[in-house]
Residue frames as a rotation matrix with the C-alpha (Angstrom) as fourth column:
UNK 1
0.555 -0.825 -0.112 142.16
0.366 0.121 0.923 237.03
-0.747 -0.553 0.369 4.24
UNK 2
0.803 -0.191 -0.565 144.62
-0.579 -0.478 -0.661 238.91
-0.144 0.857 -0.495 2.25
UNK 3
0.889 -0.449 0.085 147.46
0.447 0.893 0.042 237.06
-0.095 0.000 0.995 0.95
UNK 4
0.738 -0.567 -0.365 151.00
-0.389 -0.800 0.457 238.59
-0.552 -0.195 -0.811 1.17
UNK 5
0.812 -0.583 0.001 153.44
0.415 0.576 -0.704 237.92
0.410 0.573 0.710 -1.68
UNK 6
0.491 -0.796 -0.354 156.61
0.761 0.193 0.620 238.31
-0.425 -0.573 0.700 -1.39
UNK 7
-0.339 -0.255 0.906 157.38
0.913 -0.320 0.252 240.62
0.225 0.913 0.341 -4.08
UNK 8
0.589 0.779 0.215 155.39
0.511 -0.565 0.648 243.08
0.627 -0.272 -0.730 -1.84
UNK 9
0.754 -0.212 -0.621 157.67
0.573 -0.249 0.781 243.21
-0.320 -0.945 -0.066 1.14
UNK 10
0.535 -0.715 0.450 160.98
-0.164 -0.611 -0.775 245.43
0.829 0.341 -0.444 1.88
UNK 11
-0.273 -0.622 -0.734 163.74
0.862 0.180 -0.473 245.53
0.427 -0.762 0.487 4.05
UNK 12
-0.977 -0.154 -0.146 162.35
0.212 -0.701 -0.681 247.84
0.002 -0.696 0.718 6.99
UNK 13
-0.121 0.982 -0.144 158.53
-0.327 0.097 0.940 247.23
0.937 0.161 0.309 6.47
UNK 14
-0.811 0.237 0.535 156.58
-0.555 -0.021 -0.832 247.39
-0.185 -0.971 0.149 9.63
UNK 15
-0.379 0.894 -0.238 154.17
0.533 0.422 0.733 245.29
0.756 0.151 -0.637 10.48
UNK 16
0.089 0.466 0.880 151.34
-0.251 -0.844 0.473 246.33
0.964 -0.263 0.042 12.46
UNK 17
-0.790 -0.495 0.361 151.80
-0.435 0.039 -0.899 247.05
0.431 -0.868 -0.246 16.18
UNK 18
0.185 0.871 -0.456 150.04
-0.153 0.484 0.862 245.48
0.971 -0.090 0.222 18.52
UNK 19
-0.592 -0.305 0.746 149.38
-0.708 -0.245 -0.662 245.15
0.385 -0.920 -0.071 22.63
UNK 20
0.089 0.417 -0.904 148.81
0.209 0.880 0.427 242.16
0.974 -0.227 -0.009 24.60
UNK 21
-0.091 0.333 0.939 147.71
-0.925 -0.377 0.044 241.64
0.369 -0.864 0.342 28.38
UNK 22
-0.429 -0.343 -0.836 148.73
0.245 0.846 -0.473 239.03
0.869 -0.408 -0.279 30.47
UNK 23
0.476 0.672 0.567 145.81
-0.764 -0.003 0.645 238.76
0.435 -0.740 0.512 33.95
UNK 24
-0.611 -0.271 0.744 146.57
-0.762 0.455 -0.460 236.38
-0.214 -0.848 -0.485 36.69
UNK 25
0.558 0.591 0.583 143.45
-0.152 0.763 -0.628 234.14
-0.816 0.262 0.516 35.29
UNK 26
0.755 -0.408 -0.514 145.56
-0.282 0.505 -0.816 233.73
0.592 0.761 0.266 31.83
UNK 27
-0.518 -0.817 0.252 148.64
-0.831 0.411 -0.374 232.53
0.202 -0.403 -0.892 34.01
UNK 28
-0.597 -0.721 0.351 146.64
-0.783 0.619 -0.058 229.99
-0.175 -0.310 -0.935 35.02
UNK 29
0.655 0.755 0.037 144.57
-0.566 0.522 -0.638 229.00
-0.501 0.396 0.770 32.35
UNK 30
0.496 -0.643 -0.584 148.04
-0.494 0.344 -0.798 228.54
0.714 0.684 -0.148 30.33
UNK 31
-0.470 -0.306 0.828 149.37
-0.880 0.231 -0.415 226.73
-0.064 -0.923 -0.379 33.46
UNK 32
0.091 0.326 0.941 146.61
0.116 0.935 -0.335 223.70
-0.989 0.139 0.047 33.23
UNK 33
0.717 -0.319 -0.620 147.12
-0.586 0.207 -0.783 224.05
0.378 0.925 -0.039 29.00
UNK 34
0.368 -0.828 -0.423 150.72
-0.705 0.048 -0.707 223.46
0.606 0.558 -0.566 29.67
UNK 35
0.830 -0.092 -0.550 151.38
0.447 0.700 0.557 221.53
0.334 -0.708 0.622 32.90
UNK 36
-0.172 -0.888 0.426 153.81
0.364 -0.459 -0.810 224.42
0.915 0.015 0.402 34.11
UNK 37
0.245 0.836 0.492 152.96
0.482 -0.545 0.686 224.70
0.842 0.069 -0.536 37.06
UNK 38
-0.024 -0.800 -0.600 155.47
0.881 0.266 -0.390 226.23
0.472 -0.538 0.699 38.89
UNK 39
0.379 0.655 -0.653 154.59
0.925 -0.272 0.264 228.17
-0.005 -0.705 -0.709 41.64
UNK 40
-0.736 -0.551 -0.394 156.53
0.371 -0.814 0.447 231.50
-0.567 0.183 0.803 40.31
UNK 41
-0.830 0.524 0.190 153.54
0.063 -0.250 0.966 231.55
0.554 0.814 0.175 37.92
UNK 42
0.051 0.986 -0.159 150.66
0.584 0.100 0.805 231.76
0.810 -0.135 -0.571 40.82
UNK 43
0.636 -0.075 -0.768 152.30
0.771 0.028 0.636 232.46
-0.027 -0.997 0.076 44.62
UNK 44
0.546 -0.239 0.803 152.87
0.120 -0.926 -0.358 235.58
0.829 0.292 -0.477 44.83
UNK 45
0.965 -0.236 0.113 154.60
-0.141 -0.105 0.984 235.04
-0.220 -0.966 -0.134 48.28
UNK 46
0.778 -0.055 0.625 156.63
0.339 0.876 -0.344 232.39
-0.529 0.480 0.700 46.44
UNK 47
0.445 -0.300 0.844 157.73
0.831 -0.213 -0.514 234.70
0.334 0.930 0.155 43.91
UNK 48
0.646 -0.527 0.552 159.00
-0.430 -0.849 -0.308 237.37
0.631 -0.038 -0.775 45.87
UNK 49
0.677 -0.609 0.413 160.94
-0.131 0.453 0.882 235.02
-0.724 -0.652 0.227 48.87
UNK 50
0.316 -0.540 0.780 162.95
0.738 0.657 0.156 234.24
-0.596 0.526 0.606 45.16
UNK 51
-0.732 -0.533 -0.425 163.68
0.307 -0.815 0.492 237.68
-0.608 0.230 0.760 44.29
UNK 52
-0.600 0.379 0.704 161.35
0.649 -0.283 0.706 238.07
0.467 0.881 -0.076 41.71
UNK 53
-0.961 -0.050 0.272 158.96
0.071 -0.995 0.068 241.25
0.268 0.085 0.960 41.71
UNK 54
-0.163 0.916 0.367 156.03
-0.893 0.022 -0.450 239.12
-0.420 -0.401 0.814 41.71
UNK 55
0.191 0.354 0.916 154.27
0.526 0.751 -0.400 236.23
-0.829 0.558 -0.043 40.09
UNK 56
-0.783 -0.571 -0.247 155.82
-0.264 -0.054 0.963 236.14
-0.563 0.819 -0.108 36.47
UNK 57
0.640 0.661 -0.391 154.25
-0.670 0.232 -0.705 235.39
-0.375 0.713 0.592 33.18
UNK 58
0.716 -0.288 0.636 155.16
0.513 0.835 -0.200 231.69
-0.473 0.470 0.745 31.68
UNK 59
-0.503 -0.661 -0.557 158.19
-0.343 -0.438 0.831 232.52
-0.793 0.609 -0.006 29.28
UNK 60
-0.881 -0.116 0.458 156.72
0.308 0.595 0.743 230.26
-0.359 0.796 -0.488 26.68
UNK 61
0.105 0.984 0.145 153.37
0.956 -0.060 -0.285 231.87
-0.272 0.169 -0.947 27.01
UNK 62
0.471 -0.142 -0.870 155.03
-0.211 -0.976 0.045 235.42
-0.856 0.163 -0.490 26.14
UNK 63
-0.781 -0.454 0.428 157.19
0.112 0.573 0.812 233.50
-0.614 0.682 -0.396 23.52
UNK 64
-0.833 0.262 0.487 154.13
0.498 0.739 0.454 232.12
-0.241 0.621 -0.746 22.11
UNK 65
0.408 0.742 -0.532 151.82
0.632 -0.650 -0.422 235.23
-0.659 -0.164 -0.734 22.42
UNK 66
0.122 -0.388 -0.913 154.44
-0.515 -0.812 0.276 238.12
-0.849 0.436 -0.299 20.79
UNK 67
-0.720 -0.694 0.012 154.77
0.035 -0.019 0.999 236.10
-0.693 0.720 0.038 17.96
UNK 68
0.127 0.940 0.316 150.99
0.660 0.158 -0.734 236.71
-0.740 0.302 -0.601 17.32
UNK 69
0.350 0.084 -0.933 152.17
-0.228 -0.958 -0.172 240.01
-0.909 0.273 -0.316 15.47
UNK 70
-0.703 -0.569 -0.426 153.28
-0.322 -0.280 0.904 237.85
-0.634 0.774 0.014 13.05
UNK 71
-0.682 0.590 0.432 150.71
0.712 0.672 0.206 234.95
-0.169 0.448 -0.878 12.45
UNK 72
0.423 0.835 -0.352 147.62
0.304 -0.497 -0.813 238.18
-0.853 0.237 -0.464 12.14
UNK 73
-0.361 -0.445 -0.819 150.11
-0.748 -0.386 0.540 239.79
-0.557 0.808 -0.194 9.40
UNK 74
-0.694 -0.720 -0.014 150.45
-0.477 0.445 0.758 236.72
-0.539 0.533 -0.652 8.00
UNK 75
0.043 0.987 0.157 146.97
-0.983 0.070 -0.167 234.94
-0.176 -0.147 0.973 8.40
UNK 76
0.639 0.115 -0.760 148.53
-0.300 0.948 -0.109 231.67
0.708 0.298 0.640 7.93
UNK 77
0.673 -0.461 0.578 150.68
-0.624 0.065 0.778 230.57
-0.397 -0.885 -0.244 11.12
UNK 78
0.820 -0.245 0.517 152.24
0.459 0.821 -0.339 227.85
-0.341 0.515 0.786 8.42
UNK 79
0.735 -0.536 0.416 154.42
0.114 -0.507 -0.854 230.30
0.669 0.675 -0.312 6.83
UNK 80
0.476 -0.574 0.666 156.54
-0.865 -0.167 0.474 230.57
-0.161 -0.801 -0.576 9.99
UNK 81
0.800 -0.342 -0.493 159.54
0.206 0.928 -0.310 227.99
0.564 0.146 0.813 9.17
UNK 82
-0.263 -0.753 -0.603 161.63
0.770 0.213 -0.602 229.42
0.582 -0.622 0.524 12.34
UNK 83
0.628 0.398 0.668 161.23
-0.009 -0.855 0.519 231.43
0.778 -0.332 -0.534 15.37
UNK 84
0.134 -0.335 -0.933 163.57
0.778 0.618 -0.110 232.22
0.614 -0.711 0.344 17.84
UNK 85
0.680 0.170 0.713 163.90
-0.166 -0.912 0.375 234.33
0.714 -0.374 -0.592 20.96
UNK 86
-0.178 -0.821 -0.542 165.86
0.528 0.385 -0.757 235.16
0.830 -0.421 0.365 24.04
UNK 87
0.667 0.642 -0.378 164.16
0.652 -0.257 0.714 235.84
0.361 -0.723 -0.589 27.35
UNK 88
-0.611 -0.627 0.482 166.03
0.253 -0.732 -0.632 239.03
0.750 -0.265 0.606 28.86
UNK 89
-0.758 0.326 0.566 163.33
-0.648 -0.480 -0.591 240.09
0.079 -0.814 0.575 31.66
UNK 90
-0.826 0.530 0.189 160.68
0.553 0.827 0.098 238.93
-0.105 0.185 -0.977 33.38
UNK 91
-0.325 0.856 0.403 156.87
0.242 -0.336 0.910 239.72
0.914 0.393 -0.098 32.97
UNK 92
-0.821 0.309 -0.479 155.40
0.526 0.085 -0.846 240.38
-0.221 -0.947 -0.233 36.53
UNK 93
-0.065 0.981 0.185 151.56
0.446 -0.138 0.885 240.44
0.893 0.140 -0.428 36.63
UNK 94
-0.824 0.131 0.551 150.15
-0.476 -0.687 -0.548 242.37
0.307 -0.714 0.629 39.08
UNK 95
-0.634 0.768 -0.089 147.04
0.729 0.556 -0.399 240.99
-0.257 -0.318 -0.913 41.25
UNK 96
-0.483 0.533 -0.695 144.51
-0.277 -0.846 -0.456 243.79
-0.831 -0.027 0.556 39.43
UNK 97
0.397 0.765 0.507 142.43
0.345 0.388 -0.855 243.67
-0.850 0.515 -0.110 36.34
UNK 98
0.580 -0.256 -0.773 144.79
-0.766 -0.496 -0.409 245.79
-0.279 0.829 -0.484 33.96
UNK 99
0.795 -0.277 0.540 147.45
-0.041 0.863 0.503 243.13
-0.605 -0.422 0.675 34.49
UNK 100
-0.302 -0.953 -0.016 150.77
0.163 -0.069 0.984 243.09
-0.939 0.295 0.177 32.71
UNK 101
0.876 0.477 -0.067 150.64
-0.050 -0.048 -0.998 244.79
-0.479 0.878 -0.018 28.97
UNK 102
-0.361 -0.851 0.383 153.29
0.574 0.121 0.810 244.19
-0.735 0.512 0.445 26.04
UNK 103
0.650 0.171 -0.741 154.09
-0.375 -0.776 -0.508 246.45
-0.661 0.608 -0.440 23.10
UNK 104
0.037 -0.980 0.193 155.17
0.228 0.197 0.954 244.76
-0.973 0.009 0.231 20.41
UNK 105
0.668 -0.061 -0.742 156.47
-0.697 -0.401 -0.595 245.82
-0.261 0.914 -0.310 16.80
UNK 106
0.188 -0.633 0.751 158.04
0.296 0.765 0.571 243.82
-0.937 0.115 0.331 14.35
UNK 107
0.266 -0.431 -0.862 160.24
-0.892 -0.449 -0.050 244.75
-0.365 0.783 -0.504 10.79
UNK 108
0.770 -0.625 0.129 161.28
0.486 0.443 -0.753 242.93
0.413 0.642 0.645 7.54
UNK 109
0.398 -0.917 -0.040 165.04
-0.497 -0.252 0.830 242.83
-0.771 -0.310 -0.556 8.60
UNK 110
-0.828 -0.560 0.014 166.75
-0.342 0.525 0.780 240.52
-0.444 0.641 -0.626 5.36
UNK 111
0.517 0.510 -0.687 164.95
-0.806 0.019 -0.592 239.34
-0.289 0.860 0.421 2.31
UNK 112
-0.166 -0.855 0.492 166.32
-0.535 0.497 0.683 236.03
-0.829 -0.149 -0.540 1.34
UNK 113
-0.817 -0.014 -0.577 166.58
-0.461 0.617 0.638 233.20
0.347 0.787 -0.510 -1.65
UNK 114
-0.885 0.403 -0.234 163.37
0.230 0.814 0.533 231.18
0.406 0.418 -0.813 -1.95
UNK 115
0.110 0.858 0.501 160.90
-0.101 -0.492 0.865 233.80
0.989 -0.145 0.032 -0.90
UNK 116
0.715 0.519 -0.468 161.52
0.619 -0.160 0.769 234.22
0.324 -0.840 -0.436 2.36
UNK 117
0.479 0.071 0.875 161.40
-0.157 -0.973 0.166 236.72
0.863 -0.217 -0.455 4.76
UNK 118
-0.242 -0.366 -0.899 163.37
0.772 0.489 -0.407 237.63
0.588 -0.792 0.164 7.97
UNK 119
0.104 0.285 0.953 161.46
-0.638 -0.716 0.284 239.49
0.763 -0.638 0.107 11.17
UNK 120
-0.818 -0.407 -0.407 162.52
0.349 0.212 -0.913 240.83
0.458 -0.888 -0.031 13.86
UNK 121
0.431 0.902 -0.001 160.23
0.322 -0.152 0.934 241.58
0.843 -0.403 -0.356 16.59
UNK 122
-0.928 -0.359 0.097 160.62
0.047 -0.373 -0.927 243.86
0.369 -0.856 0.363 19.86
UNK 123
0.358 0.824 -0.439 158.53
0.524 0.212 0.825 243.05
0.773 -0.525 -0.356 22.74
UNK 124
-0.507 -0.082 0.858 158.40
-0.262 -0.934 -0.244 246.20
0.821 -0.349 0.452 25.12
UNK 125
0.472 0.696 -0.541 156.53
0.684 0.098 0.723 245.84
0.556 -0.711 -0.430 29.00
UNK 126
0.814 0.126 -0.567 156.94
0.411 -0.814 0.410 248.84
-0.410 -0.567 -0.715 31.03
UNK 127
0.924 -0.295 -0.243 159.39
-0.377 -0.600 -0.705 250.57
0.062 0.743 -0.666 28.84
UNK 128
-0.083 -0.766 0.637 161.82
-0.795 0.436 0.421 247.27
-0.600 -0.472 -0.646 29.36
UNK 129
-0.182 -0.193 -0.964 162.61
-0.752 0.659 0.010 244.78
0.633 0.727 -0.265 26.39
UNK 130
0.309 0.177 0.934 161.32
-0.710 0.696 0.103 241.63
-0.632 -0.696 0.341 28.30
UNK 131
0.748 -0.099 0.657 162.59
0.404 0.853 -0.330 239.16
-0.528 0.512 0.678 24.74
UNK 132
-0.041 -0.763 -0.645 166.12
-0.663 -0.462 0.589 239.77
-0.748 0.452 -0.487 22.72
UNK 133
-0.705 -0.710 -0.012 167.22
-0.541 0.526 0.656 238.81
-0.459 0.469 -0.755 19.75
UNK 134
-0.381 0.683 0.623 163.59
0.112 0.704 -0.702 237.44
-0.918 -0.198 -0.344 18.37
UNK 135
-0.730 -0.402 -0.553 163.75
-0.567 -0.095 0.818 236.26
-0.381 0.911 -0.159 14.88
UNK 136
0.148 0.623 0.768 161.25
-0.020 0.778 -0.628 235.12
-0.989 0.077 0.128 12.58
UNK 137
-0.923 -0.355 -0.150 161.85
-0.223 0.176 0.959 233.18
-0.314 0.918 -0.241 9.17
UNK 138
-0.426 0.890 0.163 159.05
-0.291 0.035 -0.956 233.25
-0.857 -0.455 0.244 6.92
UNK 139
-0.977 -0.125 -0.172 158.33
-0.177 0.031 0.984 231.78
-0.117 0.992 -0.052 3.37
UNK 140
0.031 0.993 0.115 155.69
-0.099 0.117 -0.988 233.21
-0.995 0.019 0.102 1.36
UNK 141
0.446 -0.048 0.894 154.21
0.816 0.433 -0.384 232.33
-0.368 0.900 0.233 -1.97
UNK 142
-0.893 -0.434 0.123 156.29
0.419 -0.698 0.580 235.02
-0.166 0.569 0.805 -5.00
């Protein structure tokens, strides 16, 4: 594992990109994880009688997925002392095997007092921001 000082980073450092896939079986493996099991996440009938495009992905399970791009950077998920986000679209899985992909990238945006870092992160599904505003604080060792 490498170990990232601080003393390393810059304002406007990329981290590396990365693409994630969301299937109709991960809706509802993260469904019995979570006890969400609200029928926008399975019934595709469901989900369109409510406007939606289809059966959605969990918010918290996109939440808790895009912020993988940091914990691999990071290799310690500890270093994360805030994360926050703002759901702007949904995900809509299709009923196929390619199933629903994100693009996401994330930047050093602010350098702060006591070693830490602030990244942002942009999570991309069909060429449609699907999270705003998604901020991670991060203190690593100098």
């Amino acid at each position: 594992m490498t170990l990232i000082s601080y003393f390393d980073l810059h304002v406007g450092l990329e981290l590396p990109a990365q693409e994630f896939v969301f299937t109709r079986v991960d809706l509802i493996k993260y469904a019995g994880a979570s006890g969400d099991f609200n029928v926008i996440h399975w019934n595709e009938r469901v989900a369109t009688e409510v406007g939606l495009p289809s059966v959605i992905a969990h918010g918290m399970l996109t939440m808790g997925t895009v912020i993988r791009v940091v914990t691999d950077w990071l290799g310690d998920p500890g270093k994360i002392t805030s994360y926050s986000a703002r759901f702007t679209r949904p995900i809509p899985v299709p009923d196929s095997d390619e199933g629903a992909t994100i693009k996401v990238t994330a930047k050093i945006t602010e350098l702060l007092e006591n070693n830490q870092a602030v990244i942002s992160i942009l999570a991309i599904h069909n060429d449609v921001t699907v999270l705003a505003k998604t901020v991670v604080t991060v203190t690593l060792k100098p």
